[in-house]
C-alpha positions in Angstrom: -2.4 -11.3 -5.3 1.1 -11.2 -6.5 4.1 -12.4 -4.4 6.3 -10.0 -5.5 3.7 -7.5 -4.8 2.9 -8.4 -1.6 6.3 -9.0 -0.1 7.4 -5.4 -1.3 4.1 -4.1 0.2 4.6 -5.5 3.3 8.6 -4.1 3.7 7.1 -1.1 2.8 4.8 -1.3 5.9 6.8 -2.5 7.8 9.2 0.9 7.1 6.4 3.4 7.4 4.7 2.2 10.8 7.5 0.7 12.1 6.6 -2.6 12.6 8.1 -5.8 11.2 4.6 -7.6 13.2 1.8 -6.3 10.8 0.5 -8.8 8.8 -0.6 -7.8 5.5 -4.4 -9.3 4.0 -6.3 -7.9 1.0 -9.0 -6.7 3.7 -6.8 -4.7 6.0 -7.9 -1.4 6.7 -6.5 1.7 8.2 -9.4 1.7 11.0 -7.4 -2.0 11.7 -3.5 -0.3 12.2 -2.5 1.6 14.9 -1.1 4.9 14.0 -2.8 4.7 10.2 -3.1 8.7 9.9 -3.2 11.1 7.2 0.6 11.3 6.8 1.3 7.5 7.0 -0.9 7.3 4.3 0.8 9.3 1.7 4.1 8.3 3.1 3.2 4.7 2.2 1.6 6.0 -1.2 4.9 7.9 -1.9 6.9 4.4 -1.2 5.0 2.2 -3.1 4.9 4.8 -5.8 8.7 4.5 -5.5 9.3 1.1 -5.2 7.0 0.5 -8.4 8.5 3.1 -10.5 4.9 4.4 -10.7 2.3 7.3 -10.0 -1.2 7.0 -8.6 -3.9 9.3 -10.2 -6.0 11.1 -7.4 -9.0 8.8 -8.7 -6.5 6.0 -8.1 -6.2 6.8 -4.4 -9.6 7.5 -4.0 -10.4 4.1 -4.3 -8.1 2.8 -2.1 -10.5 1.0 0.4 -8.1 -1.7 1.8 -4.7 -3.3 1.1 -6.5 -5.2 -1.7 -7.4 -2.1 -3.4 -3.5 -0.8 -3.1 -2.2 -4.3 -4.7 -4.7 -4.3 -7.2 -3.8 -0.6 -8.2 -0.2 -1.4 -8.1 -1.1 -4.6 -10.5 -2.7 -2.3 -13.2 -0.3 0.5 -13.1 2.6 -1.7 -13.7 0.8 -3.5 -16.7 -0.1 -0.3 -18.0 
């Protein structure tokens, strides 16, 4: 996992939920974050679009099982 990746990930949660506590692991899942709803979800998806100067492809979010699946997603778009 990138550093860079990860530290702007976990600002970005940190913005959306409100929380500077969460701690951010390639396994995390929604079911494991208090307040993880539909709208948090594309309101981080929006940010880290955003932040990355890039755009997820419905396929893209699709398979977004965990925070490992976002960072990896985020790695590929911006080497694309």
């Amino acid at each position: 996992m990138s550093d860079d990746i990860h530290a702007a990930l976990t600002a970005i949660f940190a913005k959306v939920f409100r929380r500077q506590d969460l701690v951010l692991t390639r396994e995390l899942t929604a079911a494991e974050v208090p307040g993880w709803d539909s709208f948090r979800y594309v309101s981080l998806i929006m940010a880290t679009e955003e932040r990355f100067g890039i755009k997820f492809s419905d396929e893209d979010i699709d398979g977004l099982k965990n925070v490992g699946d976002l960072m990896d997603a985020v790695a590929r778009k911006r080497e694309a």
